[in-house]
N, C-alpha and C positions, 0 to 999 in steps of 0.2 A: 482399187484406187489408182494404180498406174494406168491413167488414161495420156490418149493422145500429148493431150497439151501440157501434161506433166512431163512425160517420158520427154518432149523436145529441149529440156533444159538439163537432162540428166546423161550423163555415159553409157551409165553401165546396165540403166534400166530397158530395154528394148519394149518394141509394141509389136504384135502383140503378148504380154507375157503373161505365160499359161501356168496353170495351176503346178505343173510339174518344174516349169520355170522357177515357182515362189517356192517348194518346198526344198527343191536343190539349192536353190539360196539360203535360206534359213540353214539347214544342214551343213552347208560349208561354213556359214557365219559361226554356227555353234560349235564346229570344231575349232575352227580358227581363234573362238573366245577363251575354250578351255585351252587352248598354247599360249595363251597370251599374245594373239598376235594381232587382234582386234577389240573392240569394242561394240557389236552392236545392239543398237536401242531401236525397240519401237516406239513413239511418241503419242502420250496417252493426253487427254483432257482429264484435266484434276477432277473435274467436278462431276463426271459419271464415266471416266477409263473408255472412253470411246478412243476408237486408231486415229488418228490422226494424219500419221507420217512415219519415218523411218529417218533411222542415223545411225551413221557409224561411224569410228575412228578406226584406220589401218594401219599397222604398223607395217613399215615399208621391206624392213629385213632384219634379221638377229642383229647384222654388222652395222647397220644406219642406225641413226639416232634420227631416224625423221619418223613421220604417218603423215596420214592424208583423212581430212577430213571430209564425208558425203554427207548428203541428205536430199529428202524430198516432203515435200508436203502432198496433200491429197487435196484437188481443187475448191473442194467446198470449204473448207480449210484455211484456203490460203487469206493473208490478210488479215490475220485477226492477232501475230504477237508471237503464236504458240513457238514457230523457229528460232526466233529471237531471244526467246527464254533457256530453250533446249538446245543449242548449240553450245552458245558457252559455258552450260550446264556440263555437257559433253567433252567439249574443249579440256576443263581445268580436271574432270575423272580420267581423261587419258593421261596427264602429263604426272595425276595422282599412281596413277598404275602401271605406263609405262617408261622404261628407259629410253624416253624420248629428248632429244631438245629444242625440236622444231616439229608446231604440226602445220600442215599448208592446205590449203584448196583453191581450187580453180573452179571461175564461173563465167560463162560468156557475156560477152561486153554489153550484150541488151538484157540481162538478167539482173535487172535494176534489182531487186526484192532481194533478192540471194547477194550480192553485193552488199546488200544494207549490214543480211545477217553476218558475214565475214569481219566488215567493217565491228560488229557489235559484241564480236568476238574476239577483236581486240587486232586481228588482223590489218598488215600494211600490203598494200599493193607491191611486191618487188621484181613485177615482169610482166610479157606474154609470149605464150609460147603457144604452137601448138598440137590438141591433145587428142591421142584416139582414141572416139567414142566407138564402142563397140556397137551400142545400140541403134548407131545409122550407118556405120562403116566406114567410116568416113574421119579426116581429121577436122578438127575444130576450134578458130581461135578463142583461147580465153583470156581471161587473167587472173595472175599466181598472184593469190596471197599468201602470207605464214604469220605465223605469232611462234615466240621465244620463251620457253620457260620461264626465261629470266626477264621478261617482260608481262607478266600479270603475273596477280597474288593466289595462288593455289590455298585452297583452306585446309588444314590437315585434314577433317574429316569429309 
């Protein structure tokens, strides 16, 4: 599912990324869940658990009180809601799990759709800066969003 046209709005996803690519991902991600140091989610369709996309929350370091929140959609995918639902879904279980007080992300300025999702996640714009994408080598302007604990309502469960 990380095709070209996906991987060009993403960092950290490179093209081409090979089977050994995804499974060393996965395996960092799963260590990194059991420390508590992230969050990741694959993102399923309710109605028959097909992939959809991926997300994750990161938590920046023992000593910050920040993360970072990723994701991508898978092209056939895109346009239908499913990030819109699953981010802020994401959002309010990281701030449920981690000692966070800010989570942020960055999307580049023609990443209209991914802006929306930011926005829908309760997210304010408070900069640009810019970001090194590994997956082109390259740095990249974006813009930094964040949301505040203390700005959405977290559900206990």
């Amino acid at each position: 599912m990380m095709t070209p046209s996906v991987s060009r709005w993403v960092a950290s996803w490179p093209m081409p990324f090979t089977i050994d690519m995804a499974i060393e991902r996965i395996t960092s991600m799963r260590h990194a869940a059991t420390e508590r140091r992230a969050l990741p989610c694959v993102v399923e369709r309710r109605l028959d658990a097909a992939l959809l996309g991926w997300i994750a929350v990161t938590r920046s370091g023992a000593e910050d009180h920040r993360a970072m929140l990723g994701y991508w959609m898978g092209d056939i995918h895109q346009g239908h809601g499913y990030m819109r639902e699953a981010a802020p879904a994401a959002v309010k279980s990281a701030f449920r799990l981690f000692d966070v007080d800010v989570i942020e992300a960055a999307a580049q300025p023609g990443n209209v759709a991914s802006l929306a999702v930011l926005r829908g996640c309760g997210m304010a714009q408070v900069g640009e800066r810019a970001i090194y994408a590994p997956a082109r080598a390259r740095n990249e302007l974006c813009l930094v969003h964040e949301v505040a604990r203390t700005s959405i309502q977290i559900p206990e469960t």
